[in-house]
C-alpha positions as CSV (number, residue, x, y, z in Angstrom):
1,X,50.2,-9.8,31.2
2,X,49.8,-13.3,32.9
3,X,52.7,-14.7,34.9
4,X,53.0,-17.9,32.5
5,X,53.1,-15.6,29.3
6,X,55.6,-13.1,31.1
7,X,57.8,-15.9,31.6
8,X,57.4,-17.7,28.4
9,X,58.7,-13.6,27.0
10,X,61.7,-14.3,29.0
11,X,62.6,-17.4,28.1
12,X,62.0,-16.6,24.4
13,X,64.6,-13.0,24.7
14,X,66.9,-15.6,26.7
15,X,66.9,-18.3,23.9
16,X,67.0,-15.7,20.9
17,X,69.9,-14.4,22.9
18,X,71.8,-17.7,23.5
19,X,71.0,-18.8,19.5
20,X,72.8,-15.5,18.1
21,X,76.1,-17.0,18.1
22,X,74.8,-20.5,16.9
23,X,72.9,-19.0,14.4
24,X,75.9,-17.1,12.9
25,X,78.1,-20.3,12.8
26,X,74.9,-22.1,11.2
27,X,74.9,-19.4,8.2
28,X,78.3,-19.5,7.3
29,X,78.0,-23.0,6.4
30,X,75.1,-22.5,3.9
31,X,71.3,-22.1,3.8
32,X,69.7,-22.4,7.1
33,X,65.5,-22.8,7.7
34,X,64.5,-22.6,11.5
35,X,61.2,-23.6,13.2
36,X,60.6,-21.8,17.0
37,X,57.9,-24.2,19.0
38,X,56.5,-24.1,22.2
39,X,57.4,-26.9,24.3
40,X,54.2,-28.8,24.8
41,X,54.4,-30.2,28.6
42,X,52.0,-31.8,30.9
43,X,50.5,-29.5,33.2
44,X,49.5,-32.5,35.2
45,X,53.0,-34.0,35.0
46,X,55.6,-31.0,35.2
47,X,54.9,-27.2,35.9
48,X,57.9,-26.8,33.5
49,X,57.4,-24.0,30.2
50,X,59.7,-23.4,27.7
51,X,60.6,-22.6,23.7
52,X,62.6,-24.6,21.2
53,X,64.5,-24.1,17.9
54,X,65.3,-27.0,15.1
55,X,67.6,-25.7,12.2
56,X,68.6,-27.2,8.9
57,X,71.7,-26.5,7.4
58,X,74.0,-27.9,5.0
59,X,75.7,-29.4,7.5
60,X,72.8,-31.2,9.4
61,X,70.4,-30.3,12.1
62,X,71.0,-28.3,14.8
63,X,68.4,-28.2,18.5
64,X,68.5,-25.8,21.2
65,X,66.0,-25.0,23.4
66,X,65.5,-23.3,27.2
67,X,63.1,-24.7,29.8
68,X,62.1,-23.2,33.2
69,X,60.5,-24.2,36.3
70,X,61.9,-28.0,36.1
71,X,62.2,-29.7,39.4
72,X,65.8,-29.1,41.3
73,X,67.8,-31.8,41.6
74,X,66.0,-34.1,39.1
75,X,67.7,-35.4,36.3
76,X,66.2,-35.1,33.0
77,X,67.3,-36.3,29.2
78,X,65.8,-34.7,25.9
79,X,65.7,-37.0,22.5
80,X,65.6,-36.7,19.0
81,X,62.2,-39.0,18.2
82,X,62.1,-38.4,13.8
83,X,59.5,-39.4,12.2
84,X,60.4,-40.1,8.5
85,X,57.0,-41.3,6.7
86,X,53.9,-39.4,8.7
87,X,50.8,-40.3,6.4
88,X,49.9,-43.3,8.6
89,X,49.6,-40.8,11.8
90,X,45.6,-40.3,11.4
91,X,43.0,-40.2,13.8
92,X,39.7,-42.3,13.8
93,X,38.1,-39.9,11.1
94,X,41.0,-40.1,8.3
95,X,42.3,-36.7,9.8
96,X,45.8,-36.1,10.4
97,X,47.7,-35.7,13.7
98,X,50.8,-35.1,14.7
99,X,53.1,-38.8,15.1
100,X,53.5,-39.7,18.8
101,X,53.2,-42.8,21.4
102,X,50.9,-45.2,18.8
103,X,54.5,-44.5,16.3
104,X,56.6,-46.1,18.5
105,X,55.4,-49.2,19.1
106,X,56.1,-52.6,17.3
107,X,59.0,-54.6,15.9
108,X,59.7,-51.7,13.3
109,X,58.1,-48.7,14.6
110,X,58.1,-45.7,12.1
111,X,59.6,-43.6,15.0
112,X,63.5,-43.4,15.6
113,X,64.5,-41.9,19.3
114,X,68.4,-40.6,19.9
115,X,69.4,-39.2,22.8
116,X,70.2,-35.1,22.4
117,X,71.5,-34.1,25.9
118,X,71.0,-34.8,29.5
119,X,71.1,-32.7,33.2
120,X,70.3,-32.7,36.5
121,X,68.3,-29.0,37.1
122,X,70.2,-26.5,39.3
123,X,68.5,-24.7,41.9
124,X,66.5,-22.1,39.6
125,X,65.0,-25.1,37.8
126,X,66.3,-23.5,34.4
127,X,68.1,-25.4,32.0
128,X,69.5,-25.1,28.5
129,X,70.0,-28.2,26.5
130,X,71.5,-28.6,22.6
131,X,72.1,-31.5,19.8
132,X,73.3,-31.8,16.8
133,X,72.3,-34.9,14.0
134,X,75.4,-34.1,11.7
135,X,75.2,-34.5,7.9
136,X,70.8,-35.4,8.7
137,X,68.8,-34.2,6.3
138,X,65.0,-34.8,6.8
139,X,62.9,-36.2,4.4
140,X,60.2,-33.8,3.0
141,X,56.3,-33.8,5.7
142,X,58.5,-35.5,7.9
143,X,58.4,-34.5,11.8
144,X,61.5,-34.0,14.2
145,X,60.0,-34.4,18.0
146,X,62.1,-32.8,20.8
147,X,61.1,-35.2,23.8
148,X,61.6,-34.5,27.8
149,X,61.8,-37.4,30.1
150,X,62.0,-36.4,34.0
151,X,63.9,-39.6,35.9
152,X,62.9,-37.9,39.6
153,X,65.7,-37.1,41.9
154,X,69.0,-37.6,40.7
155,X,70.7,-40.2,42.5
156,X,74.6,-39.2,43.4
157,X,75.3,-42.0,45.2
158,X,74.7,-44.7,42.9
159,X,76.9,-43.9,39.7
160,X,75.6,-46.6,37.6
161,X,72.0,-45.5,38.7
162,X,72.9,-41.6,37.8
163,X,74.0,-43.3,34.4
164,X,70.8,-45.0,33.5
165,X,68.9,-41.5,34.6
166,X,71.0,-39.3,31.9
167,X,71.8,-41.7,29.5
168,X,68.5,-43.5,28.8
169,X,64.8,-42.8,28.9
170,X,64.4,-45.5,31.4
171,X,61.4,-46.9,29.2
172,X,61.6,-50.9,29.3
173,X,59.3,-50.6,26.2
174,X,61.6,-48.5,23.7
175,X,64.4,-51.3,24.6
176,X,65.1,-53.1,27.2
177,X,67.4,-54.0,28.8
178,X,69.5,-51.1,27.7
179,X,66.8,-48.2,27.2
180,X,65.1,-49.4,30.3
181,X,65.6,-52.6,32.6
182,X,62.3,-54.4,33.7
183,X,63.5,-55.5,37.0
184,X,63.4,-51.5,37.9
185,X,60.8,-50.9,35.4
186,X,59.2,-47.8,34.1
187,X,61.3,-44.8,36.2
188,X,61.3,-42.1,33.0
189,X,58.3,-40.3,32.7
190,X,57.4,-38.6,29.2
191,X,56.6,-35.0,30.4
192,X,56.1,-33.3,27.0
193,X,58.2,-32.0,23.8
194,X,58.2,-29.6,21.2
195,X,57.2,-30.3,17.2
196,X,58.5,-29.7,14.3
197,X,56.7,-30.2,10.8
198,X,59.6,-30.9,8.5
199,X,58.5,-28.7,4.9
């Protein structure tokens, strides 16, 4: 077995292991539909792998996912990016993709980001992150994207810097000033996330 699929294995056993208890809160409230993904990341950006989970319940959505081999000491925040309507997300020849970077653009982009946790990676580089959207449900071929955004080395000293890193992407684009200032510019960088094709 390669290394990279050996630890994918792991992480999956980890997560299944970590969502038991979720999962069992989850069902008592109702129905529940869960989607496992891959966590689609950079290889030129991060060395990172990992495995998500979105679930819909009666009671809204629920994310959780485990990711190894981040960077020590960097600070990183994951986001909700939903898109409700995905018919316009074609490519060239009329065939469909999934919604991404071209979505969020504009004055009324069809993508809608939220922020879904935040951490600074301990020594291993593992991490486990979680959100919830409460009372959210989906719209029918709609698509929930878990995003990662690495910020570099978390800064300690500066409180009001370690703020920006966990609290917002640090993207001037998706709203400055407070999603991302211009005089420090572009400091988060997009490493990859996880789909979800809403049924």
């Amino acid at each position: 077995m390669k290394k990279g699929k050996k630890k994918i294995g792991l992480v999956f056993i980890f997560i299944m292991m970590q969502f038991s208890l979720f999962l069992s809160v989850a069902q008592a409230s109702g129905k529940v539909s869960c989607q496992m993904e891959d966590f689609n990341l950079n290889a030129e950006r991060t060395d990172a792998t990992g495995v998500a989970l979105l679930c819909e319940t009666s009671r809204g959505l629920f994310g959780r996912a485990s990711v190894m081999d981040l960077i020590p000491g960097n600070a990183y925040t994951v986001w909700w990016a939903y898109f409700d309507d995905t018919s316009g997300c074609v490519n060239e020849d009329g065939t469909k993709r999934p919604c991404g970077g071209p979505e969020t653009a504009g004055e009324n982009p069809i993508a809608v980001f939220g922020r879904m946790d935040s951490f600074v990676a301990p020594e291993n580089g593992h991490a486990h992150f979680k959100g919830v959207m409460r009372d959210f449900k989906p719209s029918q071929d709609s698509q929930m994207t878990i995003l990662m955004i690495d910020h570099g080395m978390a800064d300690m000293s500066d409180k009001r810097r370690l703020a920006r890193q966990l609290l917002t992407p640090e993207v001037p684009r998706f709203g400055a000033p407070h999603l991302g200032n211009n005089v420090d510019g572009v400091l988060g960088t997009i490493i990859g996330g996880a789909q979800f094709m809403i049924p």
